[in-house]
C-alpha positions as CSV (number, residue, x, y, z in Angstrom):
1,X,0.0,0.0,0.0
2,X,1.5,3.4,-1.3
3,X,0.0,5.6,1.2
4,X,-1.0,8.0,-1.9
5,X,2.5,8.8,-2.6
6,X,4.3,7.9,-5.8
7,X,6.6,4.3,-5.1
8,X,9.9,4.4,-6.6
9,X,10.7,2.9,-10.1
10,X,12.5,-0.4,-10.4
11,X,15.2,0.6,-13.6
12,X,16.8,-2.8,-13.4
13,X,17.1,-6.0,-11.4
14,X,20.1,-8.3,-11.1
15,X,19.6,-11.9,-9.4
16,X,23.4,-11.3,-7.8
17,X,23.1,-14.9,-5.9
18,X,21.1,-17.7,-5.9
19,X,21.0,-19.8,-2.6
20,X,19.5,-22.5,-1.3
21,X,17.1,-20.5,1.3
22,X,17.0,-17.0,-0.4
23,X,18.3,-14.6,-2.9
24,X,20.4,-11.8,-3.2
25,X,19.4,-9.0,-5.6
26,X,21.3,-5.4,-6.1
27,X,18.5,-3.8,-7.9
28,X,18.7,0.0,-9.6
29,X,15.5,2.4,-8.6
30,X,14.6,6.1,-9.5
31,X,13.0,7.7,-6.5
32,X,9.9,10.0,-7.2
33,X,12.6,12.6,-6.7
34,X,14.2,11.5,-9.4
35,X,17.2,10.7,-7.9
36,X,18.6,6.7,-8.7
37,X,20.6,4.3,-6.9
38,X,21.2,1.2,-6.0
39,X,19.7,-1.1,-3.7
40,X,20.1,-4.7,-1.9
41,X,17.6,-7.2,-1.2
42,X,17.2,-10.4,0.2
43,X,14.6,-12.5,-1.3
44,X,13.0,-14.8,1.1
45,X,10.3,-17.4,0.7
46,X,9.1,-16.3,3.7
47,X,8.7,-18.1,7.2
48,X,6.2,-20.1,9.8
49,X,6.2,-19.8,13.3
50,X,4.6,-22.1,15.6
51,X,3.8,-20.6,19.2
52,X,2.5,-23.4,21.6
53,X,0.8,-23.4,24.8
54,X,0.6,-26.5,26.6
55,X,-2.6,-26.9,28.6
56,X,-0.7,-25.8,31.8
57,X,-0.4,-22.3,30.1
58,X,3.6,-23.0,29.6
59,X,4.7,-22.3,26.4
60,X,7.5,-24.8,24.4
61,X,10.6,-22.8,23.0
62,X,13.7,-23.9,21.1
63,X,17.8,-22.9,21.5
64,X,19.4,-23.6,18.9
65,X,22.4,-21.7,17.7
66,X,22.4,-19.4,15.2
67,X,26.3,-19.0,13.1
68,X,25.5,-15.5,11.8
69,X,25.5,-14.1,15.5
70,X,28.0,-17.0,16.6
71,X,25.8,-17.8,19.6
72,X,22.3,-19.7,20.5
73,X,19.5,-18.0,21.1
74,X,16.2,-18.7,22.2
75,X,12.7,-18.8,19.9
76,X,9.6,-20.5,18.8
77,X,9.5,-22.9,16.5
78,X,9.7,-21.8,13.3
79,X,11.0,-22.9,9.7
80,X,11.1,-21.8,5.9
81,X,7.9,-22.3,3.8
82,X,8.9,-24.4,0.9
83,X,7.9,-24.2,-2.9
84,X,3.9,-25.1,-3.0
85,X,3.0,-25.3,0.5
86,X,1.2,-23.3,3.0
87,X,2.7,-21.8,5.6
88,X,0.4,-23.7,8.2
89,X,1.5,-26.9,6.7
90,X,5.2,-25.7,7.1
91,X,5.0,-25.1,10.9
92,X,2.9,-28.1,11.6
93,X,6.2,-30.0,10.1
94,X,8.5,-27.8,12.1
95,X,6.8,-28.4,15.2
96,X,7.3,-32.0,15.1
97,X,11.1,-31.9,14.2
98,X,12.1,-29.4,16.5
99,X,10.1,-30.2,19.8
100,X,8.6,-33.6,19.2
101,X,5.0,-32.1,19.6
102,X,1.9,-31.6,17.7
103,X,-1.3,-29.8,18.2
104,X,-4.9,-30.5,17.2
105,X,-5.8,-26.7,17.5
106,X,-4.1,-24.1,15.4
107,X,-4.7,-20.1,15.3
108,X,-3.0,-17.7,13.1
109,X,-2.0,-14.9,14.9
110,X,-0.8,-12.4,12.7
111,X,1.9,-12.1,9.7
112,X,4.9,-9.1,9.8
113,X,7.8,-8.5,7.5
114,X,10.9,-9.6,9.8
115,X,13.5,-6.9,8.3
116,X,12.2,-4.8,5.6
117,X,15.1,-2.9,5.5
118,X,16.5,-5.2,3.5
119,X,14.9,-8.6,2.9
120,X,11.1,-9.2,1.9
121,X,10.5,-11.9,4.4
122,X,7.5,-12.2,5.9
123,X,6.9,-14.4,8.8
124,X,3.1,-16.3,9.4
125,X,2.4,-16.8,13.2
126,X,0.3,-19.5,14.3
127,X,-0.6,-20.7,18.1
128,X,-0.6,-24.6,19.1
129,X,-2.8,-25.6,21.6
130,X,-4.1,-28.7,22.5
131,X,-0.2,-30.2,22.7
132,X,0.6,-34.0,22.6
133,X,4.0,-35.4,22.5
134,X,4.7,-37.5,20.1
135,X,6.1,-41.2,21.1
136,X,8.4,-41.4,17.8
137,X,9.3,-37.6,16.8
138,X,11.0,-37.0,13.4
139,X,15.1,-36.7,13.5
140,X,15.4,-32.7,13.7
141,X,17.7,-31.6,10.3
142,X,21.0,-32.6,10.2
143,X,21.8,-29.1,10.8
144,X,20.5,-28.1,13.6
145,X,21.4,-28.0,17.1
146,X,18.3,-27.7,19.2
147,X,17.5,-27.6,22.9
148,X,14.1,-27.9,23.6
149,X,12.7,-25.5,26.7
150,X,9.4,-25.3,28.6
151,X,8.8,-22.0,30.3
152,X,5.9,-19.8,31.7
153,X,4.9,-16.7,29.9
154,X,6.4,-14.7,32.9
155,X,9.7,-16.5,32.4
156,X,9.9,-15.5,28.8
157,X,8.5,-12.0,29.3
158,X,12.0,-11.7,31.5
159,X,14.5,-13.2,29.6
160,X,13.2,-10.6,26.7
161,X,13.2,-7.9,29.5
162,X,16.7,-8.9,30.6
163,X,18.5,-8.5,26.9
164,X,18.6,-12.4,27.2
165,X,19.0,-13.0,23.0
166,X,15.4,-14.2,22.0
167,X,15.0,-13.9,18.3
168,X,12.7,-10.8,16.9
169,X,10.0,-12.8,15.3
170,X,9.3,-14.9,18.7
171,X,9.3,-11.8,20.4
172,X,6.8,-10.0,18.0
173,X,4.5,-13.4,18.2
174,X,4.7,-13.5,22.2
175,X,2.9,-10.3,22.3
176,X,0.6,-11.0,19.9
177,X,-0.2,-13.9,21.6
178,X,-0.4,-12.5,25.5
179,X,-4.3,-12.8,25.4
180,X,-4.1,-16.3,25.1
181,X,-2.2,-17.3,27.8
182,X,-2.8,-14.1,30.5
């Protein structure tokens, strides 16, 4: 949405990497000003995020480390929507691999860009309820290095309060979720 104002005009696109997750472009714009430059983009498929509440009220989190800030940090469930499928159908999936749970009751909660600065992602939060554990969970992806936490809303509300490093899209989802669970 443009707001009424006049959106800047793409002059040229270049694909400058292709990866496996998402693209790089360095694309050329003329501002309504007239002005042109150059500008970098990530191009993402975009994300799901799972939030659940078990039937105590506690909610299930993941650490897992994260190389491009060298350390782990703590979030929801949440994974890359693939080629042809829903973004509901991508965090039921993630759910399972990275906490060995499922849930029989889904909600969206909302959907937000994550940096759109410079990438196009947009993340889809959901809320699990109605938790089971699953006897036989899925192996979690070769590449991952998960912990698997169960916390109260009040512990996660301080660990965000106290700078402890919880992931921007898990905090945006606990807030839209607080009605749930307060």
């Amino acid at each position: 949405m443009s707001l009424g104002r006049e959106l800047p005009q793409l002059l040229k696109e270049r694909l400058f990497y292709k990866g496996r997750k998402f693209n790089f472009e360095v694309n050329r714009l003329r501002l309504p000003n007239k002005s042109e430059g150059e500008w970098e983009c990530i191009r993402h498929p975009g994300g799901a995020l799972a939030l659940p509440v078990t039937s105590e009220g506690k909610l299930i989190l993941v650490r897992q480390y994260r190389f491009a800030v060298g350390t782990r940090v703590l979030e929801f469930p949440a994974g890359t929507v693939e080629l042809n499928e829903e973004a509901l159908d991508t965090v039921k999936r993630e759910i399972q691999e990275e906490t060995g749970y499922t849930a029989k009751t889904w909600q969206k909660l909302g959907e937000f860009f994550l940096a759109p600065g410079y990438s196009d992602e947009i993340i889809y939060a959901f809320i699990a309820q109605d938790l089971e554990k699953l006897e036989k969970p899925p192996a979690q992806d070769d590449d991952e290095d998960i912990e698997v936490l169960i916390w109260s809303p009040e512990q996660l509300e301080k660990a965000i309060l106290d700078g402890e490093f919880v992931d921007a899209k898990s905090i945006s989802s606990f807030f839209l979720a607080r009605s749930f669970f307060n």
